[in-house]
Backbone atoms as SQL, in Angstrom:
CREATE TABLE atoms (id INTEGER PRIMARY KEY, chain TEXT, resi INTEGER, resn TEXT, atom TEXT, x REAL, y REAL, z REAL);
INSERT INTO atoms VALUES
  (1, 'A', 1, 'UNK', 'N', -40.429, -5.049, 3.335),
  (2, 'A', 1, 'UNK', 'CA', -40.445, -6.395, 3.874),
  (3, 'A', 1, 'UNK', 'C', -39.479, -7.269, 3.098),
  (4, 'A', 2, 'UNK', 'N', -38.488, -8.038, 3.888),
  (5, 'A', 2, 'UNK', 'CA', -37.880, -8.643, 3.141),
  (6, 'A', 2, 'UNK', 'C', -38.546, -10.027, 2.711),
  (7, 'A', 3, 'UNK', 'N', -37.728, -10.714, 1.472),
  (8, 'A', 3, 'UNK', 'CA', -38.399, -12.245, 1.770),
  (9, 'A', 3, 'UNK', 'C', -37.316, -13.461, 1.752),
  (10, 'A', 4, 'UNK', 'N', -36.451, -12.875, 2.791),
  (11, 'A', 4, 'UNK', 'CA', -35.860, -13.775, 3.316),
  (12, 'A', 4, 'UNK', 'C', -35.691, -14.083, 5.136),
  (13, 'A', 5, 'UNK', 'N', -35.862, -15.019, 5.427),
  (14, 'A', 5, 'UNK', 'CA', -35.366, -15.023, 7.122),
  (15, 'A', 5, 'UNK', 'C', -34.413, -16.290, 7.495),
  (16, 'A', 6, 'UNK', 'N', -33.897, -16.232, 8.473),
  (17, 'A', 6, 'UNK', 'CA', -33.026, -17.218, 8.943),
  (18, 'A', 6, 'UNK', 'C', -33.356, -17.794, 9.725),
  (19, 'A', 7, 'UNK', 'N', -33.602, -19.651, 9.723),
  (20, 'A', 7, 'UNK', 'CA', -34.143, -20.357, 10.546),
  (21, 'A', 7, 'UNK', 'C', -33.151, -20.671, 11.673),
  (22, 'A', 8, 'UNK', 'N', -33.596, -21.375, 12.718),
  (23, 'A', 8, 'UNK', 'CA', -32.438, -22.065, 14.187),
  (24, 'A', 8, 'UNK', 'C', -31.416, -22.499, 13.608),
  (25, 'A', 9, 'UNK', 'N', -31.685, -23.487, 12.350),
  (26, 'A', 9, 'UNK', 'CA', -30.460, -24.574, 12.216),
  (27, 'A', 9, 'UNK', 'C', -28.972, -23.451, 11.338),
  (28, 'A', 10, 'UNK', 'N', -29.317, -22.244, 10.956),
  (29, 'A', 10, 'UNK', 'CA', -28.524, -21.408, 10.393),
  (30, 'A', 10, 'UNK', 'C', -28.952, -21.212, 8.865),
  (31, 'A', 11, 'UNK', 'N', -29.781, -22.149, 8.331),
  (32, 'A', 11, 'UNK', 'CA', -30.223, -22.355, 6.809),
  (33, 'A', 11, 'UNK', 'C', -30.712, -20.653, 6.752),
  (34, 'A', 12, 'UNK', 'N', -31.253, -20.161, 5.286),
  (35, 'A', 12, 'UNK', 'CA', -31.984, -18.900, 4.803),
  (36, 'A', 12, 'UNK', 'C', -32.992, -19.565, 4.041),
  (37, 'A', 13, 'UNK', 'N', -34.325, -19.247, 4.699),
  (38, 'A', 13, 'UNK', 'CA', -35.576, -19.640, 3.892),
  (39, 'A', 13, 'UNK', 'C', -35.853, -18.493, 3.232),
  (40, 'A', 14, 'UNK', 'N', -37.091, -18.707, 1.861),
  (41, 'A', 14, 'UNK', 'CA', -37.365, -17.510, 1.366),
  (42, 'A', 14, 'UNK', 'C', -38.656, -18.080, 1.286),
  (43, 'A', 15, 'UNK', 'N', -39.560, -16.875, 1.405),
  (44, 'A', 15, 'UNK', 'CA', -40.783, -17.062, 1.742),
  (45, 'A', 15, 'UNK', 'C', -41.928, -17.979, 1.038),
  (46, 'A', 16, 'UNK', 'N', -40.818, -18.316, -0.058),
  (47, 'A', 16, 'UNK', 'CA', -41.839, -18.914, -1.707),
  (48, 'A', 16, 'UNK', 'C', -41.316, -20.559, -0.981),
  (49, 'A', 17, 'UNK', 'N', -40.870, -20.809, 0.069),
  (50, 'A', 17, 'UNK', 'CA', -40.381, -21.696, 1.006),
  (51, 'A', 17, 'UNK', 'C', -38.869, -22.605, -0.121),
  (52, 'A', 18, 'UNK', 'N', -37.952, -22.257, -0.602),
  (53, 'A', 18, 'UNK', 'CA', -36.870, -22.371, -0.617),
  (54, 'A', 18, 'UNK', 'C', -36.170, -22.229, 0.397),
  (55, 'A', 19, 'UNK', 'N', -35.388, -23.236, 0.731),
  (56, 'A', 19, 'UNK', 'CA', -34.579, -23.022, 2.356),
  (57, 'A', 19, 'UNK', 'C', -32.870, -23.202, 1.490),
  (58, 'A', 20, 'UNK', 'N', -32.432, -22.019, 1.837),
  (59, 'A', 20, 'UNK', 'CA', -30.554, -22.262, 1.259),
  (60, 'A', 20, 'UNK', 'C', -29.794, -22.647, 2.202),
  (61, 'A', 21, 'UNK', 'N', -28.721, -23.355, 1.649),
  (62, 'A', 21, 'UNK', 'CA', -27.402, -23.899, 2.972),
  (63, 'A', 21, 'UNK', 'C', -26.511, -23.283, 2.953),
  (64, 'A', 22, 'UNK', 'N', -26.042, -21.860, 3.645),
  (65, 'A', 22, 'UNK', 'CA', -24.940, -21.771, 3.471),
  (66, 'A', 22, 'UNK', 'C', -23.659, -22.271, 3.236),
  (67, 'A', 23, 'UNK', 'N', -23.569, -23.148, 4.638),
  (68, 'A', 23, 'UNK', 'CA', -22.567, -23.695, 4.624),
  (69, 'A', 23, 'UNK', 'C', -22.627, -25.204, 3.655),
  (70, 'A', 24, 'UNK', 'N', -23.311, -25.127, 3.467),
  (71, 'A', 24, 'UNK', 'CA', -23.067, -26.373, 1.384),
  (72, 'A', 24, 'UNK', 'C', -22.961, -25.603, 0.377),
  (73, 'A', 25, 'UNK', 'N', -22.583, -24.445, 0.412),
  (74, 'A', 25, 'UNK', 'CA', -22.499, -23.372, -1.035),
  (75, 'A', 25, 'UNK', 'C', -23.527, -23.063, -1.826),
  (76, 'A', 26, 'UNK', 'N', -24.600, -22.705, -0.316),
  (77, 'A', 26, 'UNK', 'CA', -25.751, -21.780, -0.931),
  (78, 'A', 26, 'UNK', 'C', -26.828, -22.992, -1.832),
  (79, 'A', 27, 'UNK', 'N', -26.397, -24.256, -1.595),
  (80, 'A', 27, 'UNK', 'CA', -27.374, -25.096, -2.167),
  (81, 'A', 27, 'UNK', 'C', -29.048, -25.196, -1.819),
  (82, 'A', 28, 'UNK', 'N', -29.494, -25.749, -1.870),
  (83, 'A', 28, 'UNK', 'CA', -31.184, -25.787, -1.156),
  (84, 'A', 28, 'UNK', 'C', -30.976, -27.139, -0.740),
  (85, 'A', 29, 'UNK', 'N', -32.105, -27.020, 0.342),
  (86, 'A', 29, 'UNK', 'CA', -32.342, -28.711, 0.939),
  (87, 'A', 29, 'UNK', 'C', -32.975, -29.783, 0.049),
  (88, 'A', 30, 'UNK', 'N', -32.401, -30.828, 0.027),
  (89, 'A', 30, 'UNK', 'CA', -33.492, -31.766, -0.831),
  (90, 'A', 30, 'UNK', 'C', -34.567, -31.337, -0.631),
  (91, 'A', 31, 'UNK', 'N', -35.706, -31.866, 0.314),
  (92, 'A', 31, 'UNK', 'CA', -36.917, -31.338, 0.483),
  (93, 'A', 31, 'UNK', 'C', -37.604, -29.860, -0.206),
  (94, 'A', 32, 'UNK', 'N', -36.751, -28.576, 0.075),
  (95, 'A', 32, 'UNK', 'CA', -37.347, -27.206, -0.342),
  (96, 'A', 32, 'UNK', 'C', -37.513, -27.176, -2.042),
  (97, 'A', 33, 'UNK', 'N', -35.823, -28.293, -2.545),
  (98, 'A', 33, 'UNK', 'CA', -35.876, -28.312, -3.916),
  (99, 'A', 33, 'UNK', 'C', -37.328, -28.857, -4.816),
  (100, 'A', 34, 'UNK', 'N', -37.047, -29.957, -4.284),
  (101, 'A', 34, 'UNK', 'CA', -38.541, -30.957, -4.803),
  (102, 'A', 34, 'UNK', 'C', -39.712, -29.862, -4.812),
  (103, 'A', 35, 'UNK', 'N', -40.223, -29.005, -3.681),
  (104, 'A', 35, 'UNK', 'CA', -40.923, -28.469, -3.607),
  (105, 'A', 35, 'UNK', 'C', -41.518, -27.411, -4.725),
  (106, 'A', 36, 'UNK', 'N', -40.079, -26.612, -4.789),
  (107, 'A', 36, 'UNK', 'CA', -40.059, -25.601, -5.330),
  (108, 'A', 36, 'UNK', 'C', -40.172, -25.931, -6.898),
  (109, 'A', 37, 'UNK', 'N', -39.181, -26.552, -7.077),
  (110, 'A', 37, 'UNK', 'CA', -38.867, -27.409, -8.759),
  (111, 'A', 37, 'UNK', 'C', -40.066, -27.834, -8.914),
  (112, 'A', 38, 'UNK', 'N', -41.223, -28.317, -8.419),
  (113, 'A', 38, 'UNK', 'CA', -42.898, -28.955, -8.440),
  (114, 'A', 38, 'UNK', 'C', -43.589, -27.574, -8.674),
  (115, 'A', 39, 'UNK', 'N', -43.564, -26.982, -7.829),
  (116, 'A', 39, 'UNK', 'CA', -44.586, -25.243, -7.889),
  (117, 'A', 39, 'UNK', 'C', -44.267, -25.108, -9.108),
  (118, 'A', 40, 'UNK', 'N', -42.796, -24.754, -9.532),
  (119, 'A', 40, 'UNK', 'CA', -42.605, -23.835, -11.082),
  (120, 'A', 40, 'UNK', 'C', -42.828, -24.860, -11.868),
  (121, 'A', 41, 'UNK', 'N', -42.627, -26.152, -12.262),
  (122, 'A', 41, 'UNK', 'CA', -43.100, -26.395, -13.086),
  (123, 'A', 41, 'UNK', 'C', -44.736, -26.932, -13.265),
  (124, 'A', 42, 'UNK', 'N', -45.624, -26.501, -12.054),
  (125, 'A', 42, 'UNK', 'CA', -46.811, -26.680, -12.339),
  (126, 'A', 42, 'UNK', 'C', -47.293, -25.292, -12.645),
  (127, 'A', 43, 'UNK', 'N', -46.653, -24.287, -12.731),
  (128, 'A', 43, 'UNK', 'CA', -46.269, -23.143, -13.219),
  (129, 'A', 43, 'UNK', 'C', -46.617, -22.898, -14.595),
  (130, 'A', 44, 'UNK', 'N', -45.438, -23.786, -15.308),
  (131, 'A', 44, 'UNK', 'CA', -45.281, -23.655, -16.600),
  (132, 'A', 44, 'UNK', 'C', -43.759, -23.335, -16.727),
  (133, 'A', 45, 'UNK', 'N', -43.028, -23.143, -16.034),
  (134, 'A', 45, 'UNK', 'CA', -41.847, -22.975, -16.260),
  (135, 'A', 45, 'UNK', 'C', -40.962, -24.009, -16.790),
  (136, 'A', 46, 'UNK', 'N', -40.332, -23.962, -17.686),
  (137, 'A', 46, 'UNK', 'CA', -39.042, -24.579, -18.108),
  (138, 'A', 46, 'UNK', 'C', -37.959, -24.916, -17.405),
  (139, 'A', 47, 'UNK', 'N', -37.329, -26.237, -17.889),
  (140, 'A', 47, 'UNK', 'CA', -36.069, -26.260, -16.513),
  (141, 'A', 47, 'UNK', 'C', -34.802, -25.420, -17.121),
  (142, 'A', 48, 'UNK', 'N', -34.794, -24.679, -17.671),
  (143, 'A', 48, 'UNK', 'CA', -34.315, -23.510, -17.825),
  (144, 'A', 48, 'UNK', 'C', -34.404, -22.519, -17.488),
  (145, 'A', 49, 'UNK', 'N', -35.814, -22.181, -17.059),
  (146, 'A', 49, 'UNK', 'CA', -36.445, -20.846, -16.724),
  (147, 'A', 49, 'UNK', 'C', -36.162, -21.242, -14.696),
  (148, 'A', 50, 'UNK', 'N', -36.240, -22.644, -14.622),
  (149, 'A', 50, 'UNK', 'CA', -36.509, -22.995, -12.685),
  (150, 'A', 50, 'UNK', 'C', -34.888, -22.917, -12.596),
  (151, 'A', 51, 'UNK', 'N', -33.809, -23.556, -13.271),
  (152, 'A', 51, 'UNK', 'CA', -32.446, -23.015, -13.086),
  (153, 'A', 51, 'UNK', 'C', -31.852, -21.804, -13.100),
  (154, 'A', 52, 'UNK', 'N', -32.202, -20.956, -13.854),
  (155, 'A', 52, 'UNK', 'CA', -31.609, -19.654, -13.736),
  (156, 'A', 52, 'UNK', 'C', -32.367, -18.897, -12.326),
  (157, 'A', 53, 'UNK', 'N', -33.667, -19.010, -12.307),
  (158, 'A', 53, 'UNK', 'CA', -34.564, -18.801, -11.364),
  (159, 'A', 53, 'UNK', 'C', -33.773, -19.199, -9.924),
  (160, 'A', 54, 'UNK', 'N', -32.884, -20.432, -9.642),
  (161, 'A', 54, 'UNK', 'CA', -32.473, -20.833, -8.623),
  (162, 'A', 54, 'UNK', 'C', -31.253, -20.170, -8.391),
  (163, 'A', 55, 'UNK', 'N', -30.620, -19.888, -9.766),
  (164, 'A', 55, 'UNK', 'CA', -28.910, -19.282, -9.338),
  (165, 'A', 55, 'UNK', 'C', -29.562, -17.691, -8.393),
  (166, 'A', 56, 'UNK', 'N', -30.061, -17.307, -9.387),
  (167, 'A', 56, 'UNK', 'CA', -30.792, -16.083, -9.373),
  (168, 'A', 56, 'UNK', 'C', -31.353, -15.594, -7.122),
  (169, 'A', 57, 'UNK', 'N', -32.040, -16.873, -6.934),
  (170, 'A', 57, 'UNK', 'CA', -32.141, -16.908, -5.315),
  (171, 'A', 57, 'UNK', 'C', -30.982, -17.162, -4.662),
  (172, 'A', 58, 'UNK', 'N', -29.999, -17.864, -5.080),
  (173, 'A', 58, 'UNK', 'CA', -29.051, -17.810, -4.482),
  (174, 'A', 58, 'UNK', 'C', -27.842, -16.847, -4.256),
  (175, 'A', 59, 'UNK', 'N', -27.902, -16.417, -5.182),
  (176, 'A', 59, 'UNK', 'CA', -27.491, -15.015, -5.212),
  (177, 'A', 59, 'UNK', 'C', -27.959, -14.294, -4.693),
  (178, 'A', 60, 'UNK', 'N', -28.960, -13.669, -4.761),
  (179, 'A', 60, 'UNK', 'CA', -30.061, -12.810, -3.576),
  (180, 'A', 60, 'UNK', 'C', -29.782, -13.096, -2.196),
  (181, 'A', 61, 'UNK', 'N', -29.851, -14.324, -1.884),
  (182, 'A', 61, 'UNK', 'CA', -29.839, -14.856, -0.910),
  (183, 'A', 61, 'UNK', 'C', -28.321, -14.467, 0.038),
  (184, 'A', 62, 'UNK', 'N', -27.709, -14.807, -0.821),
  (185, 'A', 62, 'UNK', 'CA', -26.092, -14.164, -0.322),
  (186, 'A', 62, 'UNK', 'C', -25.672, -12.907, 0.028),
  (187, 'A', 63, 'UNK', 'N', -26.345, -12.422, -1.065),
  (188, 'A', 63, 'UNK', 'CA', -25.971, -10.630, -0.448),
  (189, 'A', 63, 'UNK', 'C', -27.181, -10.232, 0.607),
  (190, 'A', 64, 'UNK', 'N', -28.242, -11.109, 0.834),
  (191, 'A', 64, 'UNK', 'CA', -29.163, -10.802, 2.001),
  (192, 'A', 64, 'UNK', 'C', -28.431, -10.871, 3.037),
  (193, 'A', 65, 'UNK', 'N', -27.996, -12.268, 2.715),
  (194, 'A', 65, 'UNK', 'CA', -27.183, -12.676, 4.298),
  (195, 'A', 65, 'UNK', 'C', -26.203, -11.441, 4.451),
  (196, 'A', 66, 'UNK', 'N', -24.801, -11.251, 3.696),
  (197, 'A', 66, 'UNK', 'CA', -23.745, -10.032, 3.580),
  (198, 'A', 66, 'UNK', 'C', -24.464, -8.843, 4.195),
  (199, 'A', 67, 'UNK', 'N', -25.476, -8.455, 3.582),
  (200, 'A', 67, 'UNK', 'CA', -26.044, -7.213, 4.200),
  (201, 'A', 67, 'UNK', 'C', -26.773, -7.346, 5.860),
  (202, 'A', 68, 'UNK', 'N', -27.191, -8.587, 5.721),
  (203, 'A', 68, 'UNK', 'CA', -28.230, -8.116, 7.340),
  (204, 'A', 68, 'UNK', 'C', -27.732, -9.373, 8.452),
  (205, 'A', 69, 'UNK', 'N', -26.217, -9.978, 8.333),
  (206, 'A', 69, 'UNK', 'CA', -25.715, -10.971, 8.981),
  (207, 'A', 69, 'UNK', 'C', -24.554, -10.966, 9.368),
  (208, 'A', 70, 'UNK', 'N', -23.855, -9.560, 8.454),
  (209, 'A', 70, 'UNK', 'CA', -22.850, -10.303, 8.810),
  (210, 'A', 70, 'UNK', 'C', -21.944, -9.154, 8.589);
């Protein structure tokens, strides 16, 4: 099972609900950020540990797309 899918508007959500923009250079939506950046650090995570954590999805995220898009 993967845990990524592609919504209507063209964005890549991942199931932990991060939504990426491709076409903004793989950024996240305001909204998914807040979200996500809130979960990990009610987590316990560091904004060190939620940044690398984000390059880290975005990257994933890219070669998801490369592999099953394109």
């Amino acid at each position: 099972m993967t845990t990524w899918y592609i919504l209507p508007n063209g964005n890549i959500k991942n199931i932990n609900g991060l939504e990426l923009q491709p076409e903004k250079d793989w950024f996240p939506t305001d909204q998914s950020l807040a979200a996500y950046v809130d979960a990990e650090q009610d987590a316990g995570k560091s904004q060190e540990q939620i940044i690398k954590q984000l390059m880290d999805l975005a990257i994933a995220c890219e070669a998801w797309a490369q592999d099953n898009l394109g």
